[in-house]
C-alpha positions as CSV (number, residue, x, y, z in Angstrom):
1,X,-21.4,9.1,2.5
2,X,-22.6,6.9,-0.4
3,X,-24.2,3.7,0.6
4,X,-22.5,0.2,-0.2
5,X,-23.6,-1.1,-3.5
6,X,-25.6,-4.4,-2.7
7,X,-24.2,-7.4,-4.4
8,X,-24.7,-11.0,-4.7
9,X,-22.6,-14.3,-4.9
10,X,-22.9,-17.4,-6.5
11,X,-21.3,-20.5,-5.4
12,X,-20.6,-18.9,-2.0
13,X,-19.8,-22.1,-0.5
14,X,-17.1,-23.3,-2.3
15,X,-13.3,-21.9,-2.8
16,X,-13.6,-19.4,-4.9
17,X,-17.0,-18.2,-3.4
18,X,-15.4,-18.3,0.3
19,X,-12.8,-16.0,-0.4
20,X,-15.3,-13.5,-2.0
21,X,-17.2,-13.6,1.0
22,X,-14.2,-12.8,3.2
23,X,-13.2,-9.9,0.7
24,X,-16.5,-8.5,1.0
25,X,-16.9,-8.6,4.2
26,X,-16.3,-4.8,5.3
27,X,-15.0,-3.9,1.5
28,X,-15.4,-0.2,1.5
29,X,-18.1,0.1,-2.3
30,X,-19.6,-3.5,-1.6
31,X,-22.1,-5.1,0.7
32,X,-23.3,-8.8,0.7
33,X,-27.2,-8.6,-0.2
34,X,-27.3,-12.5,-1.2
35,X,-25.5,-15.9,-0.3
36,X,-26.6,-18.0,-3.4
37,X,-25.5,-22.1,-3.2
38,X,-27.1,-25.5,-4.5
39,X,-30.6,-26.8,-3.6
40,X,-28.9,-28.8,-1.6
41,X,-28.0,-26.4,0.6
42,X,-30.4,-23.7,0.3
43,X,-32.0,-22.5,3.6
44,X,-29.0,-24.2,5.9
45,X,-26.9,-21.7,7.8
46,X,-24.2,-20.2,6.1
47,X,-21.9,-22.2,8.7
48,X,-23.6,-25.4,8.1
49,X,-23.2,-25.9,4.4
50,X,-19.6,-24.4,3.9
51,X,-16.4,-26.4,5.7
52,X,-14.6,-22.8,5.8
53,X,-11.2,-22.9,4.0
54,X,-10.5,-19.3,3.7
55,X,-8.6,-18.3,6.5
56,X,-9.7,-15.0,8.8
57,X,-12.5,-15.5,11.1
58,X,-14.9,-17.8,10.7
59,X,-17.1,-17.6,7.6
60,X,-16.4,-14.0,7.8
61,X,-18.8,-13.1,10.0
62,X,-21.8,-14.5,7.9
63,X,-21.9,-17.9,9.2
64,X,-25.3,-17.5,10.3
65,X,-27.0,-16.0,7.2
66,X,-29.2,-18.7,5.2
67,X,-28.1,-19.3,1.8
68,X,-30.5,-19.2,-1.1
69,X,-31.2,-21.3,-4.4
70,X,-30.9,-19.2,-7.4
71,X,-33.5,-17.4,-8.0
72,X,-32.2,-14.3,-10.5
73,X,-35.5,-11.8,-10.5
74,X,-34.7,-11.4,-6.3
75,X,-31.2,-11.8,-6.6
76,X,-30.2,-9.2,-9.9
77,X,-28.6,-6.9,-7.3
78,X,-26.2,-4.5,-9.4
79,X,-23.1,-6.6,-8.8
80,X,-23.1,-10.0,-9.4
81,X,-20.1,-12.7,-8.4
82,X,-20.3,-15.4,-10.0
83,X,-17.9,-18.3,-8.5
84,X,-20.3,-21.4,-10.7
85,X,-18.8,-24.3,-12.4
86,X,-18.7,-23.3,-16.4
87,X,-21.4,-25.0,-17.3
88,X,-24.3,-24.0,-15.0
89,X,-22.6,-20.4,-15.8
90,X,-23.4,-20.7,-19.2
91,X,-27.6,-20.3,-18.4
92,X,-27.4,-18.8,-15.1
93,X,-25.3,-15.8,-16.0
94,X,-26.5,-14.2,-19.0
95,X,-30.4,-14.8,-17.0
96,X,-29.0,-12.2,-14.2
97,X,-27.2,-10.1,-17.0
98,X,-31.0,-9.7,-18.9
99,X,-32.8,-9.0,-15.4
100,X,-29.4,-5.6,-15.5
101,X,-27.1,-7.1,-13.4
102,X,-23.2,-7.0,-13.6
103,X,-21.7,-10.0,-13.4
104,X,-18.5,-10.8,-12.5
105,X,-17.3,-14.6,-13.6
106,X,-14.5,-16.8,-12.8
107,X,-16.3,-19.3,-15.1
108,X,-14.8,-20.2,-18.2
109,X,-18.4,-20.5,-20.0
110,X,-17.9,-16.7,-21.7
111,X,-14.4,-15.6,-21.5
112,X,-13.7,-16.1,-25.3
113,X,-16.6,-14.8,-26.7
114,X,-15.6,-11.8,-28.9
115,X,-17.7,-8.8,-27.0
116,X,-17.1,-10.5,-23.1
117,X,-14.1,-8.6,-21.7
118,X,-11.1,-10.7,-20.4
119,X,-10.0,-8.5,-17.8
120,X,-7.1,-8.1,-16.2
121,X,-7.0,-4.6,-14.9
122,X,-3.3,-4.0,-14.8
123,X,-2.9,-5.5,-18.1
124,X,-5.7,-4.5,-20.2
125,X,-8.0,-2.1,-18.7
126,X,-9.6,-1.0,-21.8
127,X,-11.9,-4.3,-22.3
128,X,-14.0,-3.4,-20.2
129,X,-15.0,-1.0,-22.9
130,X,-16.4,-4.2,-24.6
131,X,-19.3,-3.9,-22.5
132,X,-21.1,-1.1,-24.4
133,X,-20.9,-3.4,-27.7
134,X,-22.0,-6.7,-25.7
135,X,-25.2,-4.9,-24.6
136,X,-26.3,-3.7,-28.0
137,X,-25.4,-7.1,-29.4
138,X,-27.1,-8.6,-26.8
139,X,-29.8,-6.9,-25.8
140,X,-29.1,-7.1,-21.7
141,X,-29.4,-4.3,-19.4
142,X,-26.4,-5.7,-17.3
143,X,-23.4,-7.8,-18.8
144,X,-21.2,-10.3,-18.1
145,X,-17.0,-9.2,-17.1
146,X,-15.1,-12.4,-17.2
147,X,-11.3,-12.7,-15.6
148,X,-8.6,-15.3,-16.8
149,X,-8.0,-18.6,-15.7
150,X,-6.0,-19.3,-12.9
151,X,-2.3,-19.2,-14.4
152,X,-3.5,-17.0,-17.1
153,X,-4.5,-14.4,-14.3
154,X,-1.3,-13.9,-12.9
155,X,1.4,-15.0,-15.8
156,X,-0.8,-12.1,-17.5
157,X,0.9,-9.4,-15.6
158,X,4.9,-9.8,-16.2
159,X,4.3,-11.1,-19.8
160,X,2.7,-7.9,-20.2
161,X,5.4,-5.7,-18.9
162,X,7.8,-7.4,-21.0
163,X,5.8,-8.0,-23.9
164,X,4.5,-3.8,-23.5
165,X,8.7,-3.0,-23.9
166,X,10.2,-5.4,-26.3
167,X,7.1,-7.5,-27.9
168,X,7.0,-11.0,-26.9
169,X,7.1,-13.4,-29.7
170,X,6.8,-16.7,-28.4
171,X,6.6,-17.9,-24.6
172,X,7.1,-21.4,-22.9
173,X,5.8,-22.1,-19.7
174,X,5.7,-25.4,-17.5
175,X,3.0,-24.8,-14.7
176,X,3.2,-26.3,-11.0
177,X,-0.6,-25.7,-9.7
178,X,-1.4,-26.2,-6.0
179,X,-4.3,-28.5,-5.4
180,X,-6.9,-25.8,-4.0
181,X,-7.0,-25.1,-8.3
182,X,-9.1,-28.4,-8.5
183,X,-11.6,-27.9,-6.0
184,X,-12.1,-28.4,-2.4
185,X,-13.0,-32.1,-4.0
186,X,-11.0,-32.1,-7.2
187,X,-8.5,-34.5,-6.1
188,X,-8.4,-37.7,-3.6
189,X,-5.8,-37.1,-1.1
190,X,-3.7,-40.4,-2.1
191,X,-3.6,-38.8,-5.7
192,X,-1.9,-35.9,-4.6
193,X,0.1,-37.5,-2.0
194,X,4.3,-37.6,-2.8
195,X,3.2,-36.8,-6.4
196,X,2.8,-34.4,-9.6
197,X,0.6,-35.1,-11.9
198,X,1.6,-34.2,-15.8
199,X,-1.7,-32.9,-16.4
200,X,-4.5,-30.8,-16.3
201,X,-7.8,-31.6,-18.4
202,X,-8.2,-29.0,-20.5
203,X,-5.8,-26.2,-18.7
204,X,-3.1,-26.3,-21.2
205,X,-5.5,-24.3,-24.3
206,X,-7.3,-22.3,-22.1
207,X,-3.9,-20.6,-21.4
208,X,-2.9,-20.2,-24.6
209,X,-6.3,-19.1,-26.6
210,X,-6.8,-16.4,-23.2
211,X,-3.4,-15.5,-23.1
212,X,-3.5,-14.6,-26.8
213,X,-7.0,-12.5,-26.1
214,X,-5.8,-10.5,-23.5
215,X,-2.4,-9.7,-25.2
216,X,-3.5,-8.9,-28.3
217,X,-6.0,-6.3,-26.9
218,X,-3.7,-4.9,-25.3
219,X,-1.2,-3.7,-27.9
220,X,-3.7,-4.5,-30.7
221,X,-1.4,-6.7,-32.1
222,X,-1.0,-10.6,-32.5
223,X,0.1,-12.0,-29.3
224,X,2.6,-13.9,-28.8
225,X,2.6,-17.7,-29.4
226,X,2.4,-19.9,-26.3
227,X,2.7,-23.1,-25.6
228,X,1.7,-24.6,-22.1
229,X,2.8,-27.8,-20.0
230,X,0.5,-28.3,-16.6
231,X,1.2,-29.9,-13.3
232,X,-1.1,-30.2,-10.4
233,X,1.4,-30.8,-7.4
234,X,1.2,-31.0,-3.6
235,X,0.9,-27.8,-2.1
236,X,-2.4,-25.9,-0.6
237,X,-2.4,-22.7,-2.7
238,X,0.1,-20.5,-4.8
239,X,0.6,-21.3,-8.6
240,X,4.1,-21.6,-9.4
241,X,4.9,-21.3,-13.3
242,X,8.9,-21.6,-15.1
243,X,8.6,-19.4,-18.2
244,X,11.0,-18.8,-21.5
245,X,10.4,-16.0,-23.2
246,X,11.7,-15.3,-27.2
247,X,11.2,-11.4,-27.9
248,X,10.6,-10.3,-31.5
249,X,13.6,-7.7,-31.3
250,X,16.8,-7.7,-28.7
251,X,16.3,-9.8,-26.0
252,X,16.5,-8.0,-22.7
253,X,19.6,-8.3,-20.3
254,X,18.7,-9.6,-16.8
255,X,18.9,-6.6,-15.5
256,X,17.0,-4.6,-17.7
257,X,14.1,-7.2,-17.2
258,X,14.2,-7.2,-13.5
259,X,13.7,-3.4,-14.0
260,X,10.8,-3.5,-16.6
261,X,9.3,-5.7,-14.4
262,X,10.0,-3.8,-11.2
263,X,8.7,-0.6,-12.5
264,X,5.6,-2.0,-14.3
265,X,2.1,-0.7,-13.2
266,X,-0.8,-0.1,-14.8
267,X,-3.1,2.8,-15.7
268,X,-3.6,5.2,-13.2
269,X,-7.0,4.4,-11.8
270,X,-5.8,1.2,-10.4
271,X,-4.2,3.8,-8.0
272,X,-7.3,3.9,-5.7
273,X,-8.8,0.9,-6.2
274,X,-8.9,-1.0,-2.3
275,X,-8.0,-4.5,-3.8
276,X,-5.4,-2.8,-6.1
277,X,-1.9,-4.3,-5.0
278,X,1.5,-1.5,-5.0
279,X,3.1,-2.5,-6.8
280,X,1.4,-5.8,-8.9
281,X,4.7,-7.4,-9.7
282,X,7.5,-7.8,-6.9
283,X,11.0,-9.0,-8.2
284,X,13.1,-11.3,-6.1
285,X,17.0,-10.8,-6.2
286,X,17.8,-14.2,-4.4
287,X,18.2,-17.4,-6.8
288,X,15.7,-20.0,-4.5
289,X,12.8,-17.1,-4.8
290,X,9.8,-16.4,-5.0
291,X,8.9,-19.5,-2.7
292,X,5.4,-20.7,-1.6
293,X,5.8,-20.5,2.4
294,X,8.4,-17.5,2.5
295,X,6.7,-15.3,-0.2
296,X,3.1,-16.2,-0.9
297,X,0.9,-14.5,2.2
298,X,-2.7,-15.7,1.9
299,X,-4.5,-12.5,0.4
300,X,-1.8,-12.0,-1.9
301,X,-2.5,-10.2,-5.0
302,X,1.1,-9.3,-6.1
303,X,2.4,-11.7,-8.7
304,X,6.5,-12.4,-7.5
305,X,9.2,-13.2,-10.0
306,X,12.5,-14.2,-9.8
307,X,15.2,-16.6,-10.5
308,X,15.7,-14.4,-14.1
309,X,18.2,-15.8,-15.9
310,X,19.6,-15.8,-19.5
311,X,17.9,-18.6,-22.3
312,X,20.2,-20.4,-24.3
313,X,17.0,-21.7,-26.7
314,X,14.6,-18.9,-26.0
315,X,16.9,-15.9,-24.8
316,X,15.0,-15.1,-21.3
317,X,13.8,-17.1,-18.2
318,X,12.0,-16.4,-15.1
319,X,9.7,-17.6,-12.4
320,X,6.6,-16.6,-11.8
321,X,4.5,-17.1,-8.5
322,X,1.1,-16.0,-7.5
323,X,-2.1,-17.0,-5.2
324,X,-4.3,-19.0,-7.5
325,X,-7.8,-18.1,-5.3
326,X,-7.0,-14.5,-4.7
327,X,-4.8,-12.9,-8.0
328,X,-6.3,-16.1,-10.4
329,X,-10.0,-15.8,-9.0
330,X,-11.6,-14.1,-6.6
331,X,-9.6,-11.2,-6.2
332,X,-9.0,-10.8,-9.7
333,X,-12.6,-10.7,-9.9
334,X,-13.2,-8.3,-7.7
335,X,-10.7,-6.2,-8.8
336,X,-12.7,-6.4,-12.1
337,X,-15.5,-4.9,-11.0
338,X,-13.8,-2.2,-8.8
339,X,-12.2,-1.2,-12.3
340,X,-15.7,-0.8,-14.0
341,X,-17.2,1.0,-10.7
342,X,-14.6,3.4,-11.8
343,X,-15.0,3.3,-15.5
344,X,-18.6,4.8,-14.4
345,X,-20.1,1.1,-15.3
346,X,-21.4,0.3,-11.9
347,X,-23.6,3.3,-10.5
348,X,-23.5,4.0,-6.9
């Protein structure tokens, strides 16, 4: 039996780091080697640094190991999660990828960079091909794997069944983003309180110029063009997103979308990956769904669509809902790097 490959994460204590520690924890190729946090709270107890928000048991089961500062010579294990704010990524990153780490990044510090793949495994596995030019360019012995944003990560997946079987030529889509895509801290509770806020610093490009990357690798074509409204409103977790859709030949009849999206998977190594969903896209037949509390379960990796309707100004609509910390970050993420274990770019 091959042993676990030994990984490390960064920012273990917040969000996006708690939910990689509670997907590691028994994940059948990866073992936790590292717990990496601030200064702050380097040497505390797992427990005592982290208020634990990810549901399951406590901390996972690692509530009593002592988390570390960064220190990347002792930390390079092969894999590499990386759940830093952009712009410590920026430095801290590329230092583990020179010392032949992996490194798999929710950050946005490297996601457009022309040889950093954009991965979304379902969508456009081939990226990850882009690793072989980053590390002649480069110069690293590991590399860096970036995923999406948070809305990017799961709109990705239905855009790309349509856009795969009619071409996509221009989409709208108004976002309604729970308030766990801020940060356990992002927002006072009064702010969120009884209201919506009509916007998101910075969210509205980021979807549109990563949108556009991953699209356009994918059918080596333009991408369609996007434009993007954001809301942060007050729900825990579960990114909800109303899309129009203008196709660049015959726009689809309902019921020939619900099928293309229905029937859309991706290549056939995603088949026996263990954070793989089956299927990645579930339709909804009833009008009110996908909802939050009846649809969303927290793990989810499946991106659910409904309430598909005809466009009078565009020519398609749907919904689109999907878990912003599992599909948009750390499950996407590791998803990511169970792709490139199978691409032969992790060694066991």
């Amino acid at each position: 039996m091959t042993s676990p490959i030994p990984v490390t994460v960064l920012g273990a204590t917040g969000l996006v780091g708690q939910r990689f520690v509670r997907r590691l924890a028994g994940h059948p190729w990866f073992s936790i080697a590292h717990l990496v946090a601030s200064e702050r709270s380097a040497g505390l107890r797992y427990a005592e640094a982290c208020t634990w928000r990810a549901g399951g048991p406590p901390h996972a089961g690692w509530g009593e190991t002592r988390l570390e500062a960064i220190d990347e010579p002792r930390q390079a294990t092969p894999v590499v999660f990386s759940a830093l704010e952009s712009e410590l990524a920026r430095d801290v990153e590329p230092a583990f990828a020179r010392q032949g780490s992996l490194v798999f990044s929710n950050a946005s510090a490297w996601r457009m960079e022309k040889d950093i793949p954009l991965l979304v495994p379902e969508v456009n596995p081939r990226a990850i091909e882009l690793l072989d030019r980053q590390k002649s360019l480069r110069d690293w012995s590991g590399g860096i794997v970036t995923n999406p944003n948070c809305v990017t990560a799961i709109l990705s997946l239905p855009l790309a069944a349509l856009h795969r079987a009619r071409g996509l030529a221009a989409v709208r889509v108004s976002t309604f983003q729970a308030l766990s895509g801020a940060g356990a801290r992002g927002l006072f509770a009064l702010d969120a309180l009884d209201n919506v806020i009509p916007h998101i610093l910075g969210e509205a490009s980021k979807i549109s110029a990563e949108m556009s990357k991953i699209l356009a690798f994918e059918d080596e074509k333009d991408g369609p063009v996007i434009s993007a409204s954001c809301h942060r409103v007050p729900v825990g977790n579960g990114h909800g997103m109303d899309v129009s859709l203008a196709f660049r030949g015959a726009t689809p009849t309902v019921d020939e979308a619900s099928r293309l999206l229905a029937t859309f998977r991706g290549d056939d190594v995603l088949g026996g990956l263990p954070t793989s969903p089956s299927p990645p896209l579930r339709v909804h037949g009833l009008p009110d769904r996908p909802q939050h509390v009846l649809d969303l379960s927290d793990t989810d990796m499946t991106v659910h669509v409904g309430n598909l309707e005809p466009c009078p100004v565009m020519g398609l609509k749907l919904y689109a809902l999907g878990h912003n910390l599992e599909r948009g970050a750390a499950g996407g993420s590791l998803l990511n790097a169970e792709l490139a274990r199978a691409m032969g770019y992790i060694r066991s």
